[in-house]
C-alpha positions in Angstrom: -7.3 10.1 6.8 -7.9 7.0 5.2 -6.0 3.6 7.0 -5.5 0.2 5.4 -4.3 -2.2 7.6 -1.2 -4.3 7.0 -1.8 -8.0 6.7 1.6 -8.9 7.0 1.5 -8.0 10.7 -1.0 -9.7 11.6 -1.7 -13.6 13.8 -1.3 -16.0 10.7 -2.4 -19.1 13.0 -6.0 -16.7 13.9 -6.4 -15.3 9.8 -10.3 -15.3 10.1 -10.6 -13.3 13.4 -8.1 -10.9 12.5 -9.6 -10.2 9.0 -13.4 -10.4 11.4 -11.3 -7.6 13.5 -10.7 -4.9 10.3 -14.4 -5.7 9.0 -15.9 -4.5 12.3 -12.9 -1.4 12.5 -13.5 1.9 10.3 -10.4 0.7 8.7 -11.2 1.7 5.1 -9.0 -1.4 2.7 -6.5 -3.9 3.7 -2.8 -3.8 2.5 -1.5 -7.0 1.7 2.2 -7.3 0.6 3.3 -9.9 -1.5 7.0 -11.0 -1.7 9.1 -13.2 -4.2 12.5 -13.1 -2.7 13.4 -11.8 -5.2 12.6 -8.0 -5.8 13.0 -7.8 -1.9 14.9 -10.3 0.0 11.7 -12.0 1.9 8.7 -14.1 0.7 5.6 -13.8 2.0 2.4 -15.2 0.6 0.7 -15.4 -3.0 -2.9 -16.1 -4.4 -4.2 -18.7 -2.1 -3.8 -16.3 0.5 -5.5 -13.2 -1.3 -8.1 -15.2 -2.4 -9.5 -16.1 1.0 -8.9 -12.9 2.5 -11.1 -12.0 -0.3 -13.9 -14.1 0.6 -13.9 -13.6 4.3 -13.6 -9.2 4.4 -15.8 -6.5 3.4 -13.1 -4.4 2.9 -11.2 -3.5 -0.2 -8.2 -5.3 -1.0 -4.9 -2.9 -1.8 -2.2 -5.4 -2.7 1.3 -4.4 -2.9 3.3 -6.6 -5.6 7.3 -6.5 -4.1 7.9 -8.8 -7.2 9.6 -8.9 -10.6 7.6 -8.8 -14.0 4.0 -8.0 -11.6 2.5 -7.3 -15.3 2.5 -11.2 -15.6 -0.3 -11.2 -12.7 -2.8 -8.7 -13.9 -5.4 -10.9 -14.7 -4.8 -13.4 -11.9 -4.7 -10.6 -9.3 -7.9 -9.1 -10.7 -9.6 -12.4 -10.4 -8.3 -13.1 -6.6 -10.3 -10.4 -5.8 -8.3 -7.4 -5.5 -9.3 -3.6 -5.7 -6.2 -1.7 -6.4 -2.9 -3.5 -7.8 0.2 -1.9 -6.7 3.5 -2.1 -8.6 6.8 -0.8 -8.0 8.4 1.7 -10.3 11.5 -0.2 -10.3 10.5 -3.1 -11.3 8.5 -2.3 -14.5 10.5 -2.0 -17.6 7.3 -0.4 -19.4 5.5 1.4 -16.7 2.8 3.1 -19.0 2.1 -0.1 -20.5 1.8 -1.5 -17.3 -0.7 0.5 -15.7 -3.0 1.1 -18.3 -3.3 -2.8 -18.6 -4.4 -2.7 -15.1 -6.8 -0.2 -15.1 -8.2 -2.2 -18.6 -8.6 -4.9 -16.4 -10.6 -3.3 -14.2 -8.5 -2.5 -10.5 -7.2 1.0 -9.9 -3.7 1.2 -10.7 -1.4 2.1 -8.5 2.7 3.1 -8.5 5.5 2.5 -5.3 8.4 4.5 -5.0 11.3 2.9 -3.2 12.8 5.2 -0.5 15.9 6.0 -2.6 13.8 6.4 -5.9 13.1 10.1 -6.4 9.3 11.7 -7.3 10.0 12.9 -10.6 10.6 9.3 -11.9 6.9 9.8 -11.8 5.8 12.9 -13.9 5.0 11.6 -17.0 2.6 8.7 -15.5 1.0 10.7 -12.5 -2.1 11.7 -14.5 -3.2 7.7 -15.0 -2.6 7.1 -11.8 -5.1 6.2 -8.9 -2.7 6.0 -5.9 1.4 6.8 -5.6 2.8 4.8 -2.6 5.7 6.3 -0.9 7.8 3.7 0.9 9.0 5.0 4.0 11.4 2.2 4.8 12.8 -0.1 2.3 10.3 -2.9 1.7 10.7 -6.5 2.2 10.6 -7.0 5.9 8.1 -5.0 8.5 8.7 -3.2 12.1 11.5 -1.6 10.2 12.5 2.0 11.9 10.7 5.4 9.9 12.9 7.0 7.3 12.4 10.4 8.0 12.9 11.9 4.4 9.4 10.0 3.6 7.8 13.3 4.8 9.5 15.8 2.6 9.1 13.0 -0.4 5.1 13.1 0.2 5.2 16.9 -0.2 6.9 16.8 -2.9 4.6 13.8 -4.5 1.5 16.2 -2.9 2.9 19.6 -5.3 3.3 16.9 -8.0 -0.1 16.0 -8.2 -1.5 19.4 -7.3 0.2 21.1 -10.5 -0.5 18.4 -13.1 -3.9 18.3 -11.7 -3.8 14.3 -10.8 -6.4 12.6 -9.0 -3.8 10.3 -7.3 -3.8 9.6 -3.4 -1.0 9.8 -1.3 -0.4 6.2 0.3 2.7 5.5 2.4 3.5 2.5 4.0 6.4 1.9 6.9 6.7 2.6 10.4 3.7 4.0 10.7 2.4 5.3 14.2 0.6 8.4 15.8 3.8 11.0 15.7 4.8 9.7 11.7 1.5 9.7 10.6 0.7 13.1 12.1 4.1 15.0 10.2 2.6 12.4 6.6 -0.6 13.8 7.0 0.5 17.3 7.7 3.1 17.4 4.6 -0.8 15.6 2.2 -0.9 12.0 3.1 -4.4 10.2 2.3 -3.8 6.6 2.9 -1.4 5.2 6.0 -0.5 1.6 6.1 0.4 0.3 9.5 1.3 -3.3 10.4 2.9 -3.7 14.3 0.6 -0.5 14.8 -2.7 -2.0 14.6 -1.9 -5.6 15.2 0.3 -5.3 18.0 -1.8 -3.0 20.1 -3.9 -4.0 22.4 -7.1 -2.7 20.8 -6.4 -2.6 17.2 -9.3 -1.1 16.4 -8.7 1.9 18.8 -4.9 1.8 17.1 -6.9 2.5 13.7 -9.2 5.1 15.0 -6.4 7.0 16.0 -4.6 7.3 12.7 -7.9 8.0 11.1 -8.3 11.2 13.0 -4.8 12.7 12.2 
């Protein structure tokens, strides 16, 4: 199981430690949500803040755009330093379009799914695809409460891939912990995101050794 840690959870006034923190842990990228208040009703940081992260960690950077029009910010992204850019089906008009102008630019592209938006909005797209991210609560705001129809949506997304034979990975992202991550990996998880998991713990990097061994 691979883990990247969510940003958003962690001590804003102690940035450096806490990114020092995930480059000694086995986590394997770091999640970073970005929010406009206007695709979800919260705003949370933009390229000032990616950048440095950028600087300080050895980890890749997975950033997850909760915004409208995120093909605007290909370039900019790319050049912040990130590693896969993350849009959500819902709000790209031209979603082909969209992720091939990603991968042009040189991240791996990758596709969210809004707990309400069904798998199959996916099929025709799955094949470009790096990573699918499943949304297991609705996204603006974190320590939201597990929506348990995230596990039969990641075995659905997990036959998806397997029949048109995509390379995608499984990433899914909200209310992560030991018991949820156990039933995501069992129903073909890769990738869990967890926020008040790993930062709220008193050893986060025990918190992220434990998710990796699910």
């Amino acid at each position: 199981m691979l883990v990247s840690p969510s940003l958003l959870s962690a001590d804003f006034g102690n940035l450096d430690r806490e990114i020092d923190m995930l480059n000694r842990s086995n986590a394997d990228m770091i999640h970073i949500d970005v929010m406009d208040g206007v695709f979800v009703p919260n705003i949370s940081f933009g390229f000032p803040v990616i950048e440095a992260v950028a600087k300080r960690t050895e980890k890749p950077l997975d950033v997850h755009l909760m915004i409208v029009h995120p093909q605007n910010y290909i370039e900019r992204l790319r050049d912040a330093g990130a590693t896969i850019m993350n849009v959500h089906q819902e709000a790209c008009l031209h979603l082909d379009r969209t992720i091939n102008a990603i991968k042009k630019a040189g991240m791996k592209a990758a596709v969210t799914l809004n707990p309400s938006t069904p798998v199959m909005m996916l099929e025709d797209v799955i094949a470009d695809l790096d990573m699918v991210l499943v949304m297991s609560v609705n996204p603006g705001f974190s320590g939201q409460k597990f929506i348990s129809n995230a596990v039969e949506k990641t075995r659905r997304l997990r036959e998806l891939i397997e029949r048109t034979g995509s390379k995608a990975l499984i990433e899914v992202d909200g209310g992560v912990n030991e018991v949820t991550g156990a039933a995501l990996a069992e129903a073909g998880a890769d990738i869990l995101v967890a926020g008040n998991y790993v930062f709220k713990s008193d050893n986060p990097a025990e918190a992220i050794d434990r998710l990796k061994a699910l």
